[in-house]
C-alpha positions in Angstrom: -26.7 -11.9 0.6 -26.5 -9.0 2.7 -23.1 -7.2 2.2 -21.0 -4.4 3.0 -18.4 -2.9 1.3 -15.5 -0.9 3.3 -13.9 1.8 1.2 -15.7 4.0 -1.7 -13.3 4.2 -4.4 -12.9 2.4 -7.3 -13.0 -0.9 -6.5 -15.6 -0.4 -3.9 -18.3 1.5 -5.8 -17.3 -1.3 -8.5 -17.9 -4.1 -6.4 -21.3 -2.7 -4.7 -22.6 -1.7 -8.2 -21.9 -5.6 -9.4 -23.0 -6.9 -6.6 -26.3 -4.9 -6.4 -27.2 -5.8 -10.1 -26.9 -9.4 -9.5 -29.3 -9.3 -6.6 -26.9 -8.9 -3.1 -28.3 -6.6 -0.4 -25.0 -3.9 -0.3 -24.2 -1.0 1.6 -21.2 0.6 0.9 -19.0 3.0 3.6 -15.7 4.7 4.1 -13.4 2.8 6.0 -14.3 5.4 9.1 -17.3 4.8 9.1 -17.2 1.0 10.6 -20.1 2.1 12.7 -22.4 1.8 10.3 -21.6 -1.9 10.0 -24.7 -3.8 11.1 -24.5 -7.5 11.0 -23.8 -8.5 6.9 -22.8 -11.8 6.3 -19.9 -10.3 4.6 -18.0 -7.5 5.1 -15.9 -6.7 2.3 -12.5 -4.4 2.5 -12.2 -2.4 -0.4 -9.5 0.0 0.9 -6.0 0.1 -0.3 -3.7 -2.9 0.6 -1.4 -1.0 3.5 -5.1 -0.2 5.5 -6.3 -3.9 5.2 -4.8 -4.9 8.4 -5.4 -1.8 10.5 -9.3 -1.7 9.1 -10.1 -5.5 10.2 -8.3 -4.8 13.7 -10.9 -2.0 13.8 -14.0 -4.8 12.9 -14.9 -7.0 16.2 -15.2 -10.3 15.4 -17.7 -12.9 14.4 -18.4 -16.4 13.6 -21.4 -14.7 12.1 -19.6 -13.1 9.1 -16.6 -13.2 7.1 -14.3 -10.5 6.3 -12.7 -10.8 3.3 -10.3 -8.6 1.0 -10.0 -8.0 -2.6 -6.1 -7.6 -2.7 -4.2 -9.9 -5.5 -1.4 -10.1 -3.6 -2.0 -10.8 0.1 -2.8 -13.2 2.1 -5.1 -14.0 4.4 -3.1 -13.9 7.4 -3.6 -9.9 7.0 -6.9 -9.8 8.5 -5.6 -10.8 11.7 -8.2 -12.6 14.3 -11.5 -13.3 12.5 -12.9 -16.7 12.5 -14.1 -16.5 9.3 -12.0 -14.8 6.3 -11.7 -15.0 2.6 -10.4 -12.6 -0.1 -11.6 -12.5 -3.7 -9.2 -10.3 -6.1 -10.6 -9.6 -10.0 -8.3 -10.4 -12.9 -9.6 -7.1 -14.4 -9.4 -3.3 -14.8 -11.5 -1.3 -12.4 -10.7 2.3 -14.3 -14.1 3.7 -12.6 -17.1 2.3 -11.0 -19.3 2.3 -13.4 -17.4 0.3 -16.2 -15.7 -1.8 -13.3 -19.3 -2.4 -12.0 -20.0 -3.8 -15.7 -16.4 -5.5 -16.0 -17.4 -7.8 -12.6 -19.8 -9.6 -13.9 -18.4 -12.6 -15.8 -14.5 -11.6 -14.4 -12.1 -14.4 -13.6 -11.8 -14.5 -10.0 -8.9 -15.0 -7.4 -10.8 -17.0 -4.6 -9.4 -17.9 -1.3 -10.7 -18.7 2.3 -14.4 -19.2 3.5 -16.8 -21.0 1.1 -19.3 -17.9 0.9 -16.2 -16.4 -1.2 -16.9 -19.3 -4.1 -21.0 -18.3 -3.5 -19.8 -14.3 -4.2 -18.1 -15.3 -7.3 -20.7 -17.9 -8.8 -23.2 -14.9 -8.1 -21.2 -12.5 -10.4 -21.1 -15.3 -12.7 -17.4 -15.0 -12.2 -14.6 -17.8 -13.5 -12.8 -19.0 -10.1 -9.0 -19.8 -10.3 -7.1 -20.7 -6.4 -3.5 -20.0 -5.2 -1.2 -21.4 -3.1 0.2 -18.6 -0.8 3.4 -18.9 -2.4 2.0 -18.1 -5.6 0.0 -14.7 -5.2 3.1 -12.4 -5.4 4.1 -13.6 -8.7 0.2 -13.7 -9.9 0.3 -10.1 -8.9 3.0 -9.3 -10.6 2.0 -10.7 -13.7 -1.4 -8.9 -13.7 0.8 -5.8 -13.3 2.6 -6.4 -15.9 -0.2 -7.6 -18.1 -1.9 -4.4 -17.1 -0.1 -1.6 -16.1 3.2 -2.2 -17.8 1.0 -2.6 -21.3 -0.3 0.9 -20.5 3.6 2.0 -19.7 4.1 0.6 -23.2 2.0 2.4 -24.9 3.1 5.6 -23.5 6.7 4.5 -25.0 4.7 4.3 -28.4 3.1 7.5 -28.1 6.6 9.0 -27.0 8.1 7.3 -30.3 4.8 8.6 -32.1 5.1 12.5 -31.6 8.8 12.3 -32.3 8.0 10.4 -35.9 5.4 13.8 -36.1 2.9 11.0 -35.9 0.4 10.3 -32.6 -0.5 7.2 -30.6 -3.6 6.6 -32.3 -1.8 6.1 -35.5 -0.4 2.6 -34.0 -3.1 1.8 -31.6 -4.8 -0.7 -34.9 -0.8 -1.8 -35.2 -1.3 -2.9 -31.3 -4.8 -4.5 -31.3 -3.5 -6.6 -34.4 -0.3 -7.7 -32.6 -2.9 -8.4 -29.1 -5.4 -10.3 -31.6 -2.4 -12.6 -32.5 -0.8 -13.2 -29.5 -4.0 -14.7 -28.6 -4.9 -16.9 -31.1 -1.3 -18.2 -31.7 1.0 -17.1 -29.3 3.6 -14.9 -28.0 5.9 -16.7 -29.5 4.5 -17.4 -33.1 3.3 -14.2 -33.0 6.2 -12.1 -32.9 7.5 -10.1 -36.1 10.1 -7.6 -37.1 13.7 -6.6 -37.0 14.7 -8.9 -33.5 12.5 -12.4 -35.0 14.9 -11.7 -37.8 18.2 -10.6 -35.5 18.4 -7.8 -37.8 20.6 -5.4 -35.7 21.3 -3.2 -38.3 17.9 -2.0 -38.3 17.4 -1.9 -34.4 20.6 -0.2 -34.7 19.0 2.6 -37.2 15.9 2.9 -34.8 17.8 3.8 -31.9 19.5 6.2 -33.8 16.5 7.8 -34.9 14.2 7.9 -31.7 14.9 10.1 -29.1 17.3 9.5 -26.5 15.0 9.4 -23.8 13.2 6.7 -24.8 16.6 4.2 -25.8 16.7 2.5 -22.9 12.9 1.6 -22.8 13.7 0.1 -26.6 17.3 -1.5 -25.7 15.3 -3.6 -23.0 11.7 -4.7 -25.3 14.4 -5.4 -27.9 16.1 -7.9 -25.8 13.2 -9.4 -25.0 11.7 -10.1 -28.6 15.3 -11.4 -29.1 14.7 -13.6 -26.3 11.1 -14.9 -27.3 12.9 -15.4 -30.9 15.5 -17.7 -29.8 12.4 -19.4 -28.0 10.6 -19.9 -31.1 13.7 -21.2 -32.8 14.8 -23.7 -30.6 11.5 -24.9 -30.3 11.0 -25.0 -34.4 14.4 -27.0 -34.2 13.0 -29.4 -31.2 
């Protein structure tokens, strides 16, 4: 498939090096460089979500192509006039283009919009889930927090480690072994320590002891391993 790829960062130079290594004809160009366009059968917008509409205004249209985003969150009533649209969003970190390049290739894939999107996936080998409309704000969300709010947490760790005279990588085993068992039983089941016991003389103790700062950040993880134990009790009960 002849492709091209508007915008060269890291989801671009991702997408073109995943889509190269499964066979795809790609050229890949900065979104001011829309002269450079050709005729692919699909033009890809890689830039960042706020540019998407302004980009495919810029794009004439074609029944000969599709253009298509990769933003989790939008629709695709944000490529405006072209006959043919689709977007196709990764459920997967994209830290550079090399390792996002490798991390394509057997993703689980967003798919909406023109059939050529399903062909794009199926080529990266990729595992196709579809939303309603209604649904891709929350989807987004949860990646977020799946994602980026795991890496926020981890900075509260490391925060919590230097003031124990400790560092992050002391814990990081701690946190692959809580990961590990969250996936093979559950959130739920999985959950240990002082709030699966409603032990609040020790959560009282450790707010105490950690730094001020970083209370708040506790107060509200604390109430929600309180919340995921009264969870697991009622449903032990049911």
């Amino acid at each position: 498939m002849n492709i091209t790829i508007v915008g060269a960062g890291r989801a671009g130079s991702s997408f073109a090096g995943a889509l190269t290594s499964v066979g795809h004809d790609v050229t890949l160009v900065h979104h001011d460089e829309l002269d450079q366009l050709a005729s692919p059968q699909l033009i890809l917008l890689t830039v960042p979500d706020d540019a998407i509409g302004d980009v495919a205004l810029a794009i004439a249209p074609s029944t000969n192509q599709v253009v298509a985003h990769v933003a989790g969150s939008l629709s695709l009533g944000v490529l405006g006039p072209h006959p043919r649209v689709g977007s196709i969003h990764p459920l997967m970190l994209l830290p550079s283009g090399e390792l996002g390049a490798r991390r394509l290739v057997g993703a689980t894939y967003s798919v909406a919009g023109d059939e050529l999107m399903l062909d794009v996936a199926a080529s990266l080998r990729g595992r196709v889930i579809t939303l309603r409309d209604d649904q891709r704000t929350a989807y987004h969300a949860t990646a977020a927090v799946a994602a980026n709010h795991l890496v926020a947490l981890m900075g509260h760790v490391g925060h919590l480690a230097e003031s124990a005279g400790l560092s992050l990588e002391d814990f990081l085993p701690l946190a692959q072994q809580a990961l590990a068992d969250v996936a093979a039983v559950g959130p739920r089941a999985a959950l240990t320590g002082p709030a699966s016991r409603g032990d609040m003389a020790t959560i009282d103790a450790h707010l105490a002891a950690i730094p001020e700062s970083q209370r708040s950040t506790y107060v509200a993880l604390a109430n929600a391993a309180f919340e995921l134990a009264e969870q697991q009790r009622s449903q032990t009960l049911a």
